[in-house]
N, C-alpha and C positions, 0 to 999 in steps of 0.2 A: 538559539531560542527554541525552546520546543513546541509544535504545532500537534493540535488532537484531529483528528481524523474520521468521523463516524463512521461506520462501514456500514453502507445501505442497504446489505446483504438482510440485517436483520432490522429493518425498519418494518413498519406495518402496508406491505404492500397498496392495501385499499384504500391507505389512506399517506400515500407517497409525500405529496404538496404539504400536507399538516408537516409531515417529520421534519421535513427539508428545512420548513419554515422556524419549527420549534429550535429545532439546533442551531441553525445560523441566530437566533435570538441567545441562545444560551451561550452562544461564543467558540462554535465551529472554526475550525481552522481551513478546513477544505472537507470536502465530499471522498469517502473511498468507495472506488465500483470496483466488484470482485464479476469479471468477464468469464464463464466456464461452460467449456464445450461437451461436457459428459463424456470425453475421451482420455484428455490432458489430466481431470481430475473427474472422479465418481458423480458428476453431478452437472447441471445446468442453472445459468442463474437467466440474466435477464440479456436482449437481445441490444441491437440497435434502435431500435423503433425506441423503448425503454429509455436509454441514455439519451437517446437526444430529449425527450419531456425532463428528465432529469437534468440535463442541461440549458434549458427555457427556463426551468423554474430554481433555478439555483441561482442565487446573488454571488455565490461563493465559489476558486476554483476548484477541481474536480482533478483526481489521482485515480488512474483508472489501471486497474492490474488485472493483465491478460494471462488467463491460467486456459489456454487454447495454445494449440498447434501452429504454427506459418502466423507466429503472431503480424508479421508484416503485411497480412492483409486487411488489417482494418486500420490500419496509419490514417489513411484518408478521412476516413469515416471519425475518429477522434479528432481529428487537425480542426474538420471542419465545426463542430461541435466546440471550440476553445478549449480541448483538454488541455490541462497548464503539466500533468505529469503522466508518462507511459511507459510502464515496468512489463518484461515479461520473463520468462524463465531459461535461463541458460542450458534445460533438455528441449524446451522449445523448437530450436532451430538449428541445423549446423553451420549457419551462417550470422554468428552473434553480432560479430562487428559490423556486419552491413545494417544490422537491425540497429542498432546502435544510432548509424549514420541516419539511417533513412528516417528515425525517430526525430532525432534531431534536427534535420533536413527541413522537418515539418513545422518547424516551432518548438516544439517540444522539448520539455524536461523528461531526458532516458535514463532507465531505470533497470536493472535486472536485481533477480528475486531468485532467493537460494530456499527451495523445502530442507527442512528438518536433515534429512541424512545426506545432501549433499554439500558436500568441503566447500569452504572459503578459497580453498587451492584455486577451484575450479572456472571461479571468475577472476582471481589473481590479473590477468592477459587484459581484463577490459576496466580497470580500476582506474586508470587514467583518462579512460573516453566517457564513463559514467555522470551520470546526473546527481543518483542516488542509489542505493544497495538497499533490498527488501528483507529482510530475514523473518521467513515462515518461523514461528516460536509456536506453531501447530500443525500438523497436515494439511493440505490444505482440499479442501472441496463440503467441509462442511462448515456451521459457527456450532456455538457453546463451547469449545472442546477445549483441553486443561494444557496452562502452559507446559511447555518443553526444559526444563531449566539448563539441560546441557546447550540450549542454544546461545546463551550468556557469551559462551567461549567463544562465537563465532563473532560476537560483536565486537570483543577482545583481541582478535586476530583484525577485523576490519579497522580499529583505531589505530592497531599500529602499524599495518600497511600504508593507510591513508598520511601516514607519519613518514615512514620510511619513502614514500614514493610521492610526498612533494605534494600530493591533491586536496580535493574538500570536499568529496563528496559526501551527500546529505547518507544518514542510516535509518532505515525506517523499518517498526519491526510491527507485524501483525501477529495476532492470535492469542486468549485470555490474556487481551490487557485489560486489568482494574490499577485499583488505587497501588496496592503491593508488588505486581509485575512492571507498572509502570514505572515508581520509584529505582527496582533494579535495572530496568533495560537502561533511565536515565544514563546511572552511576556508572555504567558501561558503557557510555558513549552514543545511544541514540538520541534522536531527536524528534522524531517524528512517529508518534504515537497513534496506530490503527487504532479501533475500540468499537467491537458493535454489540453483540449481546450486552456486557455491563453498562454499556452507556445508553441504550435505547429503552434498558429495566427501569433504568435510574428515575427514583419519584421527584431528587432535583437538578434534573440533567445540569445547569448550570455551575453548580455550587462541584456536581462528579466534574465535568469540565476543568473546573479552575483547580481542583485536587490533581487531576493529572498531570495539568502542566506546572503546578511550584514545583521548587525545589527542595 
């Protein structure tokens, strides 16, 4: 079944609680937080302090993707908050599988997240401990920016691993999702659809909502 995802990144900060509330009305699937440390990726989004109000005011769970370094240090700080999903990037850390564990460990749905020019190869080794697979369909540390279409292939390589090697993990793809990139990542095997700039545009968030997830 496939789930939409707002990405909070481009909600209207000053007015956080309005968004939160408008989406879960229109029929939000879960909350995406985009975590960035101005190192990992060109940019800074929102702290802890942040996520936990986001987390009080959300009726809905919450997919939180760590584009920071030593992602294993805020395990805690999410666990405790009810995060239901926690991705982070396999240049992140040289110790993926312990991150993996210690996500897990915590309650937690684990997740790793592959940018644009890093191979499918690369997480190959951790496709059986996974939760779910992130596939960047844009650089990541800013929104607006225009899908990637060669990333297609990498979701084409993910079904058939997930094939060949027995599991089920979920495929989740961020960056220009609309109505038309949605359709293709579908038909290529995702299921779980980020979407911030076009859905937070949207004059009837509900009606973008229900277009992204038919089939």
């Amino acid at each position: 079944m496939t789930k939409v995802l707002p990405s909070l990144l481009a909600s209207d900060f000053s007015n956080l609680d309005r968004d939160i509330k408008e989406m879960e009305a229109a029929g939000a699937d879960m909350f995406h937080l985009d975590i960035m440390d101005g190192q990992f990726v060109p940019n800074i989004s929102y702290g802890i302090p942040v996520c936990e109000a986001i987390s009080k005011s959300s009726s809905i769970p919450l997919d939180v993707h760590l584009m920071t370094y030593d992602p294993t240090q805020f395990i805690e700080d999410f666990k405790n908050m009810g995060v239901e999903m926690l991705s982070f990037h396999i240049e992140a850390t040289p110790h993926a599988h312990r991150a993996v564990q210690e996500i897990k460990n915590a309650g937690m749905k684990a997740g790793i997240a592959l940018n644009p020019q890093t191979p499918v190869e690369a997480i190959k080794h951790l496709l059986r401990d996974v939760d779910f697979v992130l596939i960047m369909t844009v650089n990541p540390g800013f929104g607006g920016q225009t899908f990637i279409d060669s990333c297609l292939d990498k979701l084409d390589d993910l079904v058939a691993l997930r094939k060949s090697l027995d599991t089920d993990f979920d495929i989740e793809v961020d960056g220009g999702i609309n109505d038309e990139t949605a359709q293709l990542c579908k038909s290529h095997g995702a299921n779980l659809l980020v979407s911030g700039s076009y859905l937070f545009k949207a004059s009837d968030k509900e009606k973008t909502i229900f277009k992204l997830k038919e089939d």
